[in-house]
N, C-alpha and C positions, 0 to 999 in steps of 0.2 A: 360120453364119447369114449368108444373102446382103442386100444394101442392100433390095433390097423387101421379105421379110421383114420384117426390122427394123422398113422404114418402117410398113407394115404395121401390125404388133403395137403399137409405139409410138404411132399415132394412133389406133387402135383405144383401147387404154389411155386416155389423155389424153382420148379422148372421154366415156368412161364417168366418166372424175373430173370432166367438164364437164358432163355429167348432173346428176352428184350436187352438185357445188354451184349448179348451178341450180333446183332442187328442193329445197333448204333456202332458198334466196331465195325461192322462189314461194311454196311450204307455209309458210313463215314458223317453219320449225324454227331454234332456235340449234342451233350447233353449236360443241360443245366440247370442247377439249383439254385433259385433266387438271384443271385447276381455272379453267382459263383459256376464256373463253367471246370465240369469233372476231366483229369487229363485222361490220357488216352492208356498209360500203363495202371491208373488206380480203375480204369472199366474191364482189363485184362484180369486183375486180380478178384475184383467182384466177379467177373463173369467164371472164374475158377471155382472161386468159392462155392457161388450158388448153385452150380453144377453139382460141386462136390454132395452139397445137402440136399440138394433131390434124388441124388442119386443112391445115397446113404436112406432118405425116405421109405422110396422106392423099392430098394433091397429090405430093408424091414418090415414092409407093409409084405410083398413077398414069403419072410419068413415066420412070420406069425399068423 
């Protein structure tokens, strides 16, 4: 597998997990892991993140 590829598949991915944690923020779904229910600022911050890295993906797969 070549670097765009990669980049590719990788921001692609990371985008659809920044979907989904934005759409339990907006629909106002909790979301939970085994008995552990995610708060509401740590799905703000994941949904940052995972943005950041598709979008950083994205931009790479672009420039290569």
């Amino acid at each position: 597998m070549n670097l765009k590829t990669y980049s590719l598949v990788s921001g692609s991915v990371f985008g659809v997990v920044c979907i989904v944690h934005l759409s339990t923020l907006l629909g106002n779904h909790d979301f939970v892991i085994g008995s552990h229910t995610l708060l509401q600022s740590f799905r703000i911050i994941a949904a940052l993140l995972t943005g950041f890295m598709s979008f950083s993906g994205l931009r790479l797969f672009t420039k290569s």
